[in-house]
Each structure stands twice: as C-alpha cells, then as structure tokens.
VOGU-3710 file (C-alpha; in Angstrom, 3 decimals, decimal comma):
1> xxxxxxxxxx> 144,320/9,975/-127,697  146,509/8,766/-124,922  149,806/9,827/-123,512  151,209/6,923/-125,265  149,986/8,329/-128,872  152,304/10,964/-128,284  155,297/11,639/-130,751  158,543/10,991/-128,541  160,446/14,398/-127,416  163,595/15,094/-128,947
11> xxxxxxxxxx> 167,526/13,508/-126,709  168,557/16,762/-126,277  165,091/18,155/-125,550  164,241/20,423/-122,318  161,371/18,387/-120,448  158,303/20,302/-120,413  155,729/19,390/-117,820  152,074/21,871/-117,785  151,444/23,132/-114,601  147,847/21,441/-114,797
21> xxxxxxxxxx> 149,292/18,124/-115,658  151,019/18,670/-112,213  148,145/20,048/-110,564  145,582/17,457/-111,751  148,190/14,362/-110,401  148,277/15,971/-107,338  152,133/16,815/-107,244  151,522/20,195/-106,813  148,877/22,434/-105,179  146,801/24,664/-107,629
31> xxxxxxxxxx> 146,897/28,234/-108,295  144,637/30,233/-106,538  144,156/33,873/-107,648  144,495/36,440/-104,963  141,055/38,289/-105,595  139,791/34,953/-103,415  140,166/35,848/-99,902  138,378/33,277/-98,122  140,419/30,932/-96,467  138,332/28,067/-96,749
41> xxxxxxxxxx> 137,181/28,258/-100,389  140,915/29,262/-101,162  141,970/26,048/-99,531  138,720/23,994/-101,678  140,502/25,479/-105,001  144,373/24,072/-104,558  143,544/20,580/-103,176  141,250/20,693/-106,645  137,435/20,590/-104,990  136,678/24,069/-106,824
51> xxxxxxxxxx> 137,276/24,634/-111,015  138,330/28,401/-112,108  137,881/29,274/-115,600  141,210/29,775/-116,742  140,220/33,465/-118,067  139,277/34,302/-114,356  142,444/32,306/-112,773  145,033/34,778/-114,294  143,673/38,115/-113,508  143,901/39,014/-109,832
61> xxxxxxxxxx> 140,420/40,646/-110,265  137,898/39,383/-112,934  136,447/42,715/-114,849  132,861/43,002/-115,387  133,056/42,290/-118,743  134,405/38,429/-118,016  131,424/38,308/-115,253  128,668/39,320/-117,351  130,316/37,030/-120,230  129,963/34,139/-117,830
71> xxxxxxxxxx> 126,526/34,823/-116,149  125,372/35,002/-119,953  126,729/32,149/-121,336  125,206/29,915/-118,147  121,642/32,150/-118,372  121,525/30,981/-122,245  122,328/27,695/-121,652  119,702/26,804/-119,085  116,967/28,996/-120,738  117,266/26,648/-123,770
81> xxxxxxxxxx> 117,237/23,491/-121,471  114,493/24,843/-120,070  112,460/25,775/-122,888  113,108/22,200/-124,696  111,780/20,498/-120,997  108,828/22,670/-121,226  107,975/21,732/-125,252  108,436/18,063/-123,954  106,123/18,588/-121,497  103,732/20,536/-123,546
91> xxxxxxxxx> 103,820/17,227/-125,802  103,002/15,193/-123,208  100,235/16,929/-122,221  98,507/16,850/-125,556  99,396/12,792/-125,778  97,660/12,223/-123,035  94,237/14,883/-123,446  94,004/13,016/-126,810  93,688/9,472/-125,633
//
C-alpha cells in the first residue's frame, strides 16, 4: 500500500500529519525520552541513528517489567535461532560420517 492508495481527506478536513511521518522525513528531530542522559547517544536517537520501542519512548523511566519483557522476547528469539543452527549442523555432521 502506498500513500497514493490512500482514500482522499475530507475539504473541510483538519490536516493530520504523525509525528513519525515527520520524524522519519527528517523535518523534525525525534523524541528522545529524558531517562537518556547521555549526550551523545541522546543526539544518535533524534537525527534517527538509534530505534526506541515506542513502549519505552513514552515513559520517562522504563519499569522492570517492560525490561525483562524485552530481554525475554530477544533471549527467546535467538535461543530458537540457535537451536535450529545447531540441528542443521547436527545434520550435517551425520551426512557427512555416513558417506
């Protein structure tokens, strides 16, 4: 879907423009969330280098309940990358002590 696939807004219709939309064309810097207080990394978030979850981004402080939520989520996910690399592996290994 494209910008263009959009149905048109309304004559008398207050434009609406998202904050990302602005943010990702560069017209405006992005938010940074005050519980950063490095000036460098704070600076590599609003010129766009650094993503924040949106769930972090509008709480000044993430609670320990959105940090473990994340950490878990990521752990999962590369413990079953992991374990499919090692079955492919493992299969490998057989291949080739049977020929």
């Amino acid at each position: 879907m494209s910008i263009l696939d959009l149905p048109p807004m309304a004559d008398n219709a207050t434009p609406v423009i998202l904050p990302g939309l602005l943010s990702g064309l560069g017209i405006t810097r992005r938010q940074v969330p005050s519980w950063i207080t490095d000036p460098d990394t704070r600076e590599s978030i609003a010129i766009g280098e650094y993503e924040i979850d949106d769930d972090l981004a509008v709480r000044d402080t993430p609670t320990l309940a959105q940090i473990k939520k994340k950490i878990t989520g990521r752990l999962c996910f590369y413990v079953l990358v992991y374990q499919a690399r090692i079955a492919e592996l493992e299969q490998r290994i057989s291949a080739a002590e049977d020929d």
